[in-house]
Residue frames relative to the residue before (quaternion, step in Angstrom):
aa qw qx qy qz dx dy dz
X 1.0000 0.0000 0.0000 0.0000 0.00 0.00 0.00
X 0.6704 0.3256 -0.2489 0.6185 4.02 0.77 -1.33
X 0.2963 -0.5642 0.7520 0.1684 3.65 -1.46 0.69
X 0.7748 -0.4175 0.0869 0.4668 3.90 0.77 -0.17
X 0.4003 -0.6673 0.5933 0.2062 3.59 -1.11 0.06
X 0.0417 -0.6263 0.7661 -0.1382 3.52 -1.37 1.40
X 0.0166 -0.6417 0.7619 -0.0865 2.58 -2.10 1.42
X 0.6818 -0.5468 0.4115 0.2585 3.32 -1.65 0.94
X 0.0498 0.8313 -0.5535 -0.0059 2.96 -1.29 0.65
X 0.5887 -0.6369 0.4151 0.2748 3.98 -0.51 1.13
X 0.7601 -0.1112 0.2121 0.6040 3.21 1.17 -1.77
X 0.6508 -0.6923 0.3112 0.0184 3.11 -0.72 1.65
X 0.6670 0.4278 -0.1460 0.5923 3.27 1.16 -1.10
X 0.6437 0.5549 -0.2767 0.4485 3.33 0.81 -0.74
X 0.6451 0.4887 -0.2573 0.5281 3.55 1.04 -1.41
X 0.7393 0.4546 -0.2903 0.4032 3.76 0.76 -1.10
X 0.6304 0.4788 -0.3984 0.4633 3.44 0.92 -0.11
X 0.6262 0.5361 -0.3150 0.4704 3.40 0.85 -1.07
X 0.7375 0.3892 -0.2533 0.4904 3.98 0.60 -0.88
X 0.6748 0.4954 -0.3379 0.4302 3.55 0.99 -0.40
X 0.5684 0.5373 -0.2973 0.5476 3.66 1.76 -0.12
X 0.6594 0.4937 -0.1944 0.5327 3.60 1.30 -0.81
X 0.7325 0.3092 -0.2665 0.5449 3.51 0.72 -0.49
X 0.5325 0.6033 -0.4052 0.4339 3.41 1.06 -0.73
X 0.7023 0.4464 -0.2986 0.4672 3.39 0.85 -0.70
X 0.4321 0.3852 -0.3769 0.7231 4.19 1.44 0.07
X 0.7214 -0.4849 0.4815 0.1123 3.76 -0.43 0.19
X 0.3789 0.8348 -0.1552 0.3680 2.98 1.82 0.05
X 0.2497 -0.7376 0.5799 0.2393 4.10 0.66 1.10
X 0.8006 -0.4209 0.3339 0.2654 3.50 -1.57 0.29
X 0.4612 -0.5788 0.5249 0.4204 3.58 -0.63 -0.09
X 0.0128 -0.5249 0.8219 0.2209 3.93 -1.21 -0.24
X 0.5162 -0.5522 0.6523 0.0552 2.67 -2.24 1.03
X 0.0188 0.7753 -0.6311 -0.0154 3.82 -0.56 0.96
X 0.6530 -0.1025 0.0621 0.7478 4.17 0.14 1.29
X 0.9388 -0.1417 0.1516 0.2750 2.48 -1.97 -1.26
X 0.6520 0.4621 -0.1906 0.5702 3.80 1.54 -0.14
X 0.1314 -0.6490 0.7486 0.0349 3.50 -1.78 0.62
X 0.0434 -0.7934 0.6043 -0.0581 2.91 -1.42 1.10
X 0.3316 -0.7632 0.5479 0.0860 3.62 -0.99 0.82
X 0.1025 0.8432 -0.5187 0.0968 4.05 0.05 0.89
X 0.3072 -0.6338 0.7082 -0.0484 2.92 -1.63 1.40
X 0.7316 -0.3952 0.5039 0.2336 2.54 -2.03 0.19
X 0.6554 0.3381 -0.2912 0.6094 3.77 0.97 -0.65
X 0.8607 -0.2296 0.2527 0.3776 3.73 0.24 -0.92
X 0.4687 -0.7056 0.4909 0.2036 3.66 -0.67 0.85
X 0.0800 -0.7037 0.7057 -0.0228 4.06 -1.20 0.99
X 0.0430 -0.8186 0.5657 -0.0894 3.29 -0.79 1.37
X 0.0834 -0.6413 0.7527 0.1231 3.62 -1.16 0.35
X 0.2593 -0.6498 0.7031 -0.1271 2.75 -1.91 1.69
X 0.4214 -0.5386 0.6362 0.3572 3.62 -1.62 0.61
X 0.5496 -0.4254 0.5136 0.5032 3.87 -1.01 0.40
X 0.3779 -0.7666 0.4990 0.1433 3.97 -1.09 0.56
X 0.6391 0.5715 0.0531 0.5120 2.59 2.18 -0.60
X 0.5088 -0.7850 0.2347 0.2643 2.96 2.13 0.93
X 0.4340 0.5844 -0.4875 0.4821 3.65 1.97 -0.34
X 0.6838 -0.2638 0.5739 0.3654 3.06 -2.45 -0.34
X 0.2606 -0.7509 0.5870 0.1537 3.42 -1.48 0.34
X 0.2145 -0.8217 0.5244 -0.0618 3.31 -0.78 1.69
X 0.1912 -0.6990 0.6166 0.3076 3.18 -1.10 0.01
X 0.6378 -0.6071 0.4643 0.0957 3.01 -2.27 0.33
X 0.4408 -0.7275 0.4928 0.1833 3.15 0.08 2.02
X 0.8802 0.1897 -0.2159 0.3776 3.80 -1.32 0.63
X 0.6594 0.5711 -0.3500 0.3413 3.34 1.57 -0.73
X 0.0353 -0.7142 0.6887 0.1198 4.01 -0.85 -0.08
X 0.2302 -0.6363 0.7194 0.1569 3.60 -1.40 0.76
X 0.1393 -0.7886 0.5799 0.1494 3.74 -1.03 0.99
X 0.4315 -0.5038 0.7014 0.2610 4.10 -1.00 1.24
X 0.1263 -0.5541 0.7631 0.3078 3.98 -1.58 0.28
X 0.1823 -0.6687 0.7018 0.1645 3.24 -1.26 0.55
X 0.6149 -0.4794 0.5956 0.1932 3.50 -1.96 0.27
X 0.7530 0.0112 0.1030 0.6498 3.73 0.26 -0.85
X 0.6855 -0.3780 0.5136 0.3513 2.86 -2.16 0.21
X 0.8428 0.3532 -0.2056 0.3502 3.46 0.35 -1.23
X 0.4932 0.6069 -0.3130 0.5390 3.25 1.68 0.73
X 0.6014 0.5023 -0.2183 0.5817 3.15 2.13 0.30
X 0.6509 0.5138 -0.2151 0.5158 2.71 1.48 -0.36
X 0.7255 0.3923 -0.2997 0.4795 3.24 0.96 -0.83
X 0.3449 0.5992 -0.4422 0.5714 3.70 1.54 0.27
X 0.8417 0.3878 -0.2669 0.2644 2.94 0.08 -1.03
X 0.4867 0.6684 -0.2432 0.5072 3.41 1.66 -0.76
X 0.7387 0.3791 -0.1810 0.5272 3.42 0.60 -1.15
X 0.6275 0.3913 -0.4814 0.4706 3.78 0.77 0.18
X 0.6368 0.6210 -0.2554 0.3790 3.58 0.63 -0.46
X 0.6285 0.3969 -0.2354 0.6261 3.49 1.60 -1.16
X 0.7657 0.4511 -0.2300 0.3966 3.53 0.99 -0.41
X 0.6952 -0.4522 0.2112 0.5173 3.92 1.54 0.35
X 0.7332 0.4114 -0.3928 0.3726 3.45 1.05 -0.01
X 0.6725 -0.6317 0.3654 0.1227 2.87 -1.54 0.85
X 0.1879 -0.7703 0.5247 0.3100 4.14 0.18 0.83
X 0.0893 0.7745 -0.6241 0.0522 3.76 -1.21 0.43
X 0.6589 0.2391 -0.5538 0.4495 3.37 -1.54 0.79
X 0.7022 -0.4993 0.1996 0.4666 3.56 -0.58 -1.10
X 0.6877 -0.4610 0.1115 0.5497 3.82 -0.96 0.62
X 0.6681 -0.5395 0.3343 0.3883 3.80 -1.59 0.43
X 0.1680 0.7380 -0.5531 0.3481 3.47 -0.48 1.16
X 0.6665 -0.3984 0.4907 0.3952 3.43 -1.78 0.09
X 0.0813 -0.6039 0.7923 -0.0311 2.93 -1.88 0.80
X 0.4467 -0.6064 0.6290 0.1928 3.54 -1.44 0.81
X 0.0578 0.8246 -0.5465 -0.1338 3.69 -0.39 0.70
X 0.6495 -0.4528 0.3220 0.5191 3.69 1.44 0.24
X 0.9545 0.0266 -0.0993 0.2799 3.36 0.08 -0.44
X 0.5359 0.2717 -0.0363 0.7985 2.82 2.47 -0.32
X 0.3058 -0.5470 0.7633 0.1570 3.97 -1.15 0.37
X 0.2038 -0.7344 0.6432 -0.0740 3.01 -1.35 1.52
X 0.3262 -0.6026 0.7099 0.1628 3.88 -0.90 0.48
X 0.2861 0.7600 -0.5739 0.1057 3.56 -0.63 0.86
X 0.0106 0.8017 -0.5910 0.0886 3.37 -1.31 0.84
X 0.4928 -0.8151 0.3025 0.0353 4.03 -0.59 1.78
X 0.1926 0.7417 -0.6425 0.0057 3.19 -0.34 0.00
X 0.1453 -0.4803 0.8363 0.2210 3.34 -1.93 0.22
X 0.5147 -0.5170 0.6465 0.2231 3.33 -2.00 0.96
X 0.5472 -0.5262 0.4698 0.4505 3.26 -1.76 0.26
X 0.7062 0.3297 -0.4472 0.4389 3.66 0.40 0.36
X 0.5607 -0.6144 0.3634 0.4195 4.09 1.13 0.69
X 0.4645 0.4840 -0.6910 0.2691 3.85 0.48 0.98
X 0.3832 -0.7961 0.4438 0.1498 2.99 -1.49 0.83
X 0.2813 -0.8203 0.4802 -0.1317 3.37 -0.28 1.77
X 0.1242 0.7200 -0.6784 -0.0777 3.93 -1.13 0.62
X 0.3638 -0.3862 0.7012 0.4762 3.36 -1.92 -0.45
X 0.0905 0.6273 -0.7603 -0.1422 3.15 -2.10 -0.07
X 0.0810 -0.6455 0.7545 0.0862 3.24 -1.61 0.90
X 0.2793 -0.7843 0.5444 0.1021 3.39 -0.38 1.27
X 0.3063 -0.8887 0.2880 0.1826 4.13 0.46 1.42
């Protein structure tokens, strides 16, 4: 259905290190930098971070969350490790199970160093 997913970023270098530690940990080759944006592409779909083109500040999106699938639990974790050493910020509660009703979810938080909010899930 998604052809890919972009979020804002203040500062570019910052975002590309910080996603290339998080995804790197999913198996994830580096970003390449194309101008003012960097993108990371798979086989399923591509997740980019972009200066605002639009010369505005860059915000994030109250209520939204982008979810990484992960493979294992401890492939959430080690996401989750590598956002933290790399500027992001853990929130909600530590990575672990969650009961989602009909299916048990592995989940694990991050804010980015610019405050989008991002998880792994391995849905179990």
């Amino acid at each position: 259905m998604f052809s890919h997913v972009m979020v804002g970023s203040s500062d570019l270098e910052r975002s590309k290190k910080f996603y290339d530690a998080v995804l790197g940990a999913l198996g994830v080759a580096p970003g390449f930098v194309d101008r003012h944006r960097v993108f990371w592409r798979t086989k399923t779909g591509t997740f980019g971070v972009s200066i605002p083109i639009d010369g505005q500040p860059c915000t994030f999106g109250n209520g939204g969350t982008i979810g990484f699938a992960v493979e294992t639990p401890e492939q959430a974790n080690a996401w989750h490790a590598a956002g933290v050493a790399n500027g992001g910020t853990a929130i909600e509660n530590p990575p672990g199970v969650r009961d989602g009703g009909a299916v048990q979810m592995y989940l694990a938080y991050l804010r980015d160093p610019d405050g989008n909010k991002i998880c792994a899930l391995k849905r179990m």
